[in-house]
C-alpha positions in Angstrom: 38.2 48.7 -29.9 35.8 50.6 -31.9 38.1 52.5 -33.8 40.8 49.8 -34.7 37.4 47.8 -35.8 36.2 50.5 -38.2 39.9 51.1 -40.0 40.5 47.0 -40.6 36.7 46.3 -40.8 37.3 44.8 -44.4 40.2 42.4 -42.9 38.0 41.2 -39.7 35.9 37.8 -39.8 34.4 38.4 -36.4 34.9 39.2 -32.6 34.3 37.5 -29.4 34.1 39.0 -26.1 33.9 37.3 -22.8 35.3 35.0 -20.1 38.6 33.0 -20.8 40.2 31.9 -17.0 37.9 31.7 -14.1 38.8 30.4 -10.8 36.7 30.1 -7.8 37.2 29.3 -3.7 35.2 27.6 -1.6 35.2 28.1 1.8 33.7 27.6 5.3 34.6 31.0 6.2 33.2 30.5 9.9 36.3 28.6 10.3 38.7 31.0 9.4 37.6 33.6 12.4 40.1 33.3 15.7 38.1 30.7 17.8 36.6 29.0 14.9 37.5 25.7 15.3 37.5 25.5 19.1 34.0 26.6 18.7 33.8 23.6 16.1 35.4 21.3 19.2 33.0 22.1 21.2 29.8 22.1 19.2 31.0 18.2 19.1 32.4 17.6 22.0 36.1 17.0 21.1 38.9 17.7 23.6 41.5 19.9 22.6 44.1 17.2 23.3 41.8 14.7 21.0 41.7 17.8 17.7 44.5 15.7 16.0 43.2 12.0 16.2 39.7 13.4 15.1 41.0 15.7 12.2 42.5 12.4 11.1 39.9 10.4 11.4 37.5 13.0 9.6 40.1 13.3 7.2 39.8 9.5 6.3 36.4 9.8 5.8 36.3 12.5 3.5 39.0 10.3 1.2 36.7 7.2 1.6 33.5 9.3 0.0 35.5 11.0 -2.4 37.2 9.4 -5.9 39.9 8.7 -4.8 39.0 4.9 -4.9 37.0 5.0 -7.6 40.1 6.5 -9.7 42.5 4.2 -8.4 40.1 1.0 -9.9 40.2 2.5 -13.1 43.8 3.3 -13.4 43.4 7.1 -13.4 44.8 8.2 -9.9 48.4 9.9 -9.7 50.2 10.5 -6.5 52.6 13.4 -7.2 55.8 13.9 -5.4 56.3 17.4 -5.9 53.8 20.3 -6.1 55.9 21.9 -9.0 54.8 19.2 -11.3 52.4 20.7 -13.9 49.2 18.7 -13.4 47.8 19.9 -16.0 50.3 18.0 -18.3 49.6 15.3 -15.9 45.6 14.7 -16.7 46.4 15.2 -20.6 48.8 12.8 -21.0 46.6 10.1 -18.3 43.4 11.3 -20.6 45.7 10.3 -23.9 46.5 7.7 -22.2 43.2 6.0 -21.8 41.2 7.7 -24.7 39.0 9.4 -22.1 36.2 11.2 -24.1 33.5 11.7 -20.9 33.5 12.2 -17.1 36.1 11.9 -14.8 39.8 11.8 -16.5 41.9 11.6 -13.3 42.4 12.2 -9.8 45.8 13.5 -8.9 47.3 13.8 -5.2 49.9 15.8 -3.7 51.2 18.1 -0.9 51.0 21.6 -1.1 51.2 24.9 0.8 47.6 25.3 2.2 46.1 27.3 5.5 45.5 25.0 8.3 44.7 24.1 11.8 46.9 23.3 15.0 46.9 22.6 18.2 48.9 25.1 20.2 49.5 25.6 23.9 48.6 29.2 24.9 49.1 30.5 28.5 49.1 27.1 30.0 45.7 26.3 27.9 45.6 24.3 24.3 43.8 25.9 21.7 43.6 25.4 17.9 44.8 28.1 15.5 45.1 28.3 12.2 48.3 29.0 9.8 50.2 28.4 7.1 51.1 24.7 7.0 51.6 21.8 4.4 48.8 19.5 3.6 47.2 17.0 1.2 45.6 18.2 -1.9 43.0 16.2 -4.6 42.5 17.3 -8.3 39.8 16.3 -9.5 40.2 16.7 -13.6 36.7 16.6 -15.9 35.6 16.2 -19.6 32.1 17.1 -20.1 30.2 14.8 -19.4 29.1 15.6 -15.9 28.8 19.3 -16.6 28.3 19.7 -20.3 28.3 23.5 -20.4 32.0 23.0 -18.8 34.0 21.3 -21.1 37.8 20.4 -19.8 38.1 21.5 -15.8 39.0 20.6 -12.5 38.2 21.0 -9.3 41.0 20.9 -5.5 39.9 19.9 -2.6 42.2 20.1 0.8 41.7 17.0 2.6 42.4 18.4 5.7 40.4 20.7 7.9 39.6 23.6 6.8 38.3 21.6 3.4 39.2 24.6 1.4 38.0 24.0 -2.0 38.9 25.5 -5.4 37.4 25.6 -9.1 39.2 25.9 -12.6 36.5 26.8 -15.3 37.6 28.1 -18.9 35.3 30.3 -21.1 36.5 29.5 -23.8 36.1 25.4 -23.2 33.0 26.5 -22.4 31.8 27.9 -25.5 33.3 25.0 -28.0 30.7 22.8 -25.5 27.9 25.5 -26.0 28.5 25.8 -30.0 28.3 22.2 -30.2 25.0 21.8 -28.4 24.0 24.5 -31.1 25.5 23.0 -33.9 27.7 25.6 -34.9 30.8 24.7 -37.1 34.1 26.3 -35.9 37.6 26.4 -36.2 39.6 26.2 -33.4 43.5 26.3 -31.9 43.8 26.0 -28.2 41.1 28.1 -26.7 41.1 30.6 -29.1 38.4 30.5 -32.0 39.9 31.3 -35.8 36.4 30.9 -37.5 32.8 30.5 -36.6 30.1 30.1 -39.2 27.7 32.3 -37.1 29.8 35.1 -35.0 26.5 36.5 -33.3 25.2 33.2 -32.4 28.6 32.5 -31.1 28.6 35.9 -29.2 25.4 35.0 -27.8 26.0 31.8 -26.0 28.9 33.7 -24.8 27.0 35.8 -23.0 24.5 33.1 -21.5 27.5 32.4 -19.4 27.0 35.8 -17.4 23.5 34.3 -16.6 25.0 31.6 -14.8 23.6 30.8 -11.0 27.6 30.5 -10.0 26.4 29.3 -6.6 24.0 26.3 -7.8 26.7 25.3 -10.4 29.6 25.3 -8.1 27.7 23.6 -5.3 27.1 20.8 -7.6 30.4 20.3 -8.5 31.4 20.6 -4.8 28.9 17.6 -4.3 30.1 15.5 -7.3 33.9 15.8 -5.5 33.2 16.3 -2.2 29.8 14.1 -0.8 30.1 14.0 2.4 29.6 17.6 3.0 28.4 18.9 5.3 27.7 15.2 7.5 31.6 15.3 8.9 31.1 18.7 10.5 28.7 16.8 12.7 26.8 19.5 15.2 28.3 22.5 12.8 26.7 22.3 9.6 28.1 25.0 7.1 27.4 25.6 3.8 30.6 26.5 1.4 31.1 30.5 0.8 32.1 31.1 -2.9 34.5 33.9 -4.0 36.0 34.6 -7.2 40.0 34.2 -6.7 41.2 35.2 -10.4 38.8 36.4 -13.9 40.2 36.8 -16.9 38.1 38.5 -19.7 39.3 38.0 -23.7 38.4 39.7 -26.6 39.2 37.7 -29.4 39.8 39.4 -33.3 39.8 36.7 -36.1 41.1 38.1 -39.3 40.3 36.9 -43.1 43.7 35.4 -43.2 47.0 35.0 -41.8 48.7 37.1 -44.1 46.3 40.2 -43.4 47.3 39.4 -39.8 51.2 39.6 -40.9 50.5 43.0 -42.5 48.8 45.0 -39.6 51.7 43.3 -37.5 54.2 45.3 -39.7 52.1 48.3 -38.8 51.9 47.6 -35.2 55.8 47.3 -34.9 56.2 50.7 -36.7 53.5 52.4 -35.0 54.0 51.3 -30.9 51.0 49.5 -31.1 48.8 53.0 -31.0 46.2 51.7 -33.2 45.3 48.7 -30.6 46.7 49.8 -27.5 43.7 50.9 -26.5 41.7 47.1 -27.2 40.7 45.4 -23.6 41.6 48.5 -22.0 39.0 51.9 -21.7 40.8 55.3 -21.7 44.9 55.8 -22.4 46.9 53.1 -24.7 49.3 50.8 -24.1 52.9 51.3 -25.5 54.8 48.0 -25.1 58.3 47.7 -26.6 57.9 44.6 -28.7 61.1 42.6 -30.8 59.3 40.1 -32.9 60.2 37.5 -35.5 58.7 35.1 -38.0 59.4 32.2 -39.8 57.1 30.5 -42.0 58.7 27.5 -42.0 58.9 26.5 -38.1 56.3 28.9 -37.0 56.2 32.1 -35.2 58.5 33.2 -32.3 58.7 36.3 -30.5 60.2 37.9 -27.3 58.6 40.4 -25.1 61.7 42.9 -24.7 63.2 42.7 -21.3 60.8 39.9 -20.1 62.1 36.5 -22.1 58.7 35.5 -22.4 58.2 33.5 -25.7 55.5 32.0 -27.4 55.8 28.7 -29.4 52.7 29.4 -31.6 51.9 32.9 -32.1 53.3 36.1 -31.9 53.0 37.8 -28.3 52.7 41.5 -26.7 52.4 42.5 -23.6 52.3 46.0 -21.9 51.0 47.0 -18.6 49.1 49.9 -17.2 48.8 51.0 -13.9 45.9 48.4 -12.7 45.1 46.5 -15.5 47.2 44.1 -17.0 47.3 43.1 -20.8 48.5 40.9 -23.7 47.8 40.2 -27.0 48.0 37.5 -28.7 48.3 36.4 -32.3 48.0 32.9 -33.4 49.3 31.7 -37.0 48.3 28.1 -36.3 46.7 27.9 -39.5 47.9 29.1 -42.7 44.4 30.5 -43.3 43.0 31.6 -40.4 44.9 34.0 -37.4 43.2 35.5 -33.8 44.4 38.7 -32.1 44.0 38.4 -28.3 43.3 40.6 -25.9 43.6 39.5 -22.3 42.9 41.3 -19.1 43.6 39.8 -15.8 41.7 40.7 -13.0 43.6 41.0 -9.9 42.7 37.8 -7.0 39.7 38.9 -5.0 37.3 38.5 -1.9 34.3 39.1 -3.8 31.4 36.8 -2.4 29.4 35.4 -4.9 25.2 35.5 -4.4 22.6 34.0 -5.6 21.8 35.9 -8.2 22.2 35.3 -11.5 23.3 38.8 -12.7 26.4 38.5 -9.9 29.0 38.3 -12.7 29.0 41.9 -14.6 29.6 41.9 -18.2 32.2 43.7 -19.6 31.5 43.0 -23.6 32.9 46.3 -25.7 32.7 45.2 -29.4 30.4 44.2 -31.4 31.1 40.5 -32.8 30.6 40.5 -36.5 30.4 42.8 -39.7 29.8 42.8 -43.2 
């Protein structure tokens, strides 16, 4: 990053580094262990041969305290016949819809794979165990108003036992919410940034997010979604263990202008991309074989050679290295303004989330403006 900064230094507006996807689970983990929910039978005094009427009825209760009712008064609840629908296109088109600006756009219902509980007859005795199954799932879909740091997100919730819960936060939403609290001006296309009248300001609210208290903030939105917790476990009490599932981390390049953009892409063709291969990525470079294409008139296109992948806005690469995955990304939105992208996904994980507010590392390598 350094290097490819300190050639095109005179073309570069700016650089921000930090979080783009995030996605968190929530789970009550004691569950999850062999015996888990017998021991949750017994701790209130359910029969085995009972487990299905009372997960029902528990289940019930969890819809009644959720918005599910409050969503359906307003207009704003979905039920989706198929778990292939995109719900994100969903919630844009119901927030369209209804000119929501604050709060809670929509709550959207459907069945979907999920881990869940049975009751199974084992050498003569029944006992519950868990397994892959089908149940029902809520999304819960936000503007900022009830977490103004958040901007556009949603939060899952299973509706039947285990509870599983899951979190959608993006860093870059994030930000634009930030920037506006600070009164920064900004140009923007998608959740990429093309301009920013102060790029260390900017860089700097960026990294207040890795001083977040993830636990605090994602137990209040597990509250907002899901109030009856922990009341329906009854005589088993447990609090939700957070994990980050999926992180991606973006380092974002805004150039002077769209054409300076066009130029270094005529170099990047020629050269295999060895002047930014190494961006988002520390020792080796990435080589991707790229075919690309570009009309002024309709916009940019481009196809990733072999994959079929194709952007409608902006010019995509991708390579891939042994661990860490790539892309970057060019966006010719504007006629004025252009972002390069680079992405790195980090792979799904176990990792429990703590207290602390230093529990998300930061992994900022440029600095974000120059002269």
């Amino acid at each position: 990053m350094e290097r490819f900064l300190q050639k095109f230094a005179g073309i570069v507006l700016g650089v921000l580094c930090g979080f783009d996807r995030l996605v968190f689970k929530g789970k009550l983990r004691q569950l999850y262990s062999p015996n888990g929910m017998n021991c949750y039978c017994s701790a209130n005094h359910v029969l085995r041969k009972e487990f299905k009427g009372h997960a029902k009825e528990v289940t019930e209760k969890v819809l009644q305290a959720s918005l599910l009712d409050h969503a359906k008064e307003i207009g704003r609840f979905r039920y989706l016949n198929s778990s292939q629908l995109s719900k994100e296109e969903v919630a844009r088109e119901i927030a369209a819809e209804h000119q929501v600006k604050e709060g809670l756009v929509c709550v959207l219902q459907c069945v979907e794979p999920c881990w869940t509980f049975d009751l199974k007859s084992k050498d003569r005795w029944l006992t519950i165990e868990g397994g892959m199954g089908k149940c029902s799932q809520l999304y819960h879909y936000y503007l900022h108003y009830l977490h103004p740091q958040l901007g556009w997100m949603h939060v899952r919730l299973q509706t039947w036992f285990p509870f599983e819960m899951q979190v959608y936060i993006n860093g870059r939403e994030w930000l634009a919410r930030q920037m506006d609290a600070a009164g920064l001006s900004y140009q923007r296309s998608d959740n990429k940034f093309l301009w920013v009248n102060d790029w260390t300001r900017a860089q700097e609210l960026l990294d207040q997010q890795l001083q977040t208290n993830w636990p605090e903030l994602l137990d209040g939105l597990q509250r907002q979604v899901h109030p009856l917790h922990p009341g329906h476990l009854g005589e088993l009490p447990l609090a939700y263990n957070w994990t980050v599932f999926a992180s991606e981390w973006a380092s974002d390049v805004a150039f002077r202008s769209r054409e300076d953009l066009e130029k270094l892409y005529v170099s990047v063709r020629r050269t295999h991309l060895a002047a930014v291969g190494r961006i988002g990525a520390k020792g080796g470079a990435l080589w991707p074989n790229v075919l690309m294409s570009a009309n002024k008139s309709a916009g940019w296109n481009s196809f990733v050679a072999g994959s079929g992948r194709k952007s409608p806005s902006g010019i995509f690469v991708s390579g891939t290295r042994s661990a860490k995955p790539a892309s970057f990304l060019g966006d010719a939105c504007c006629a004025n303004a252009a972002c390069l992208r680079s992405r790195g996904l980090r792979r799904p994980s176990r990792r429990r989330l703590s207290s602390s507010r230093h529990s998300m590392p930061s992994r900022r390598s440029a600095p974000s403006s120059w002269s």
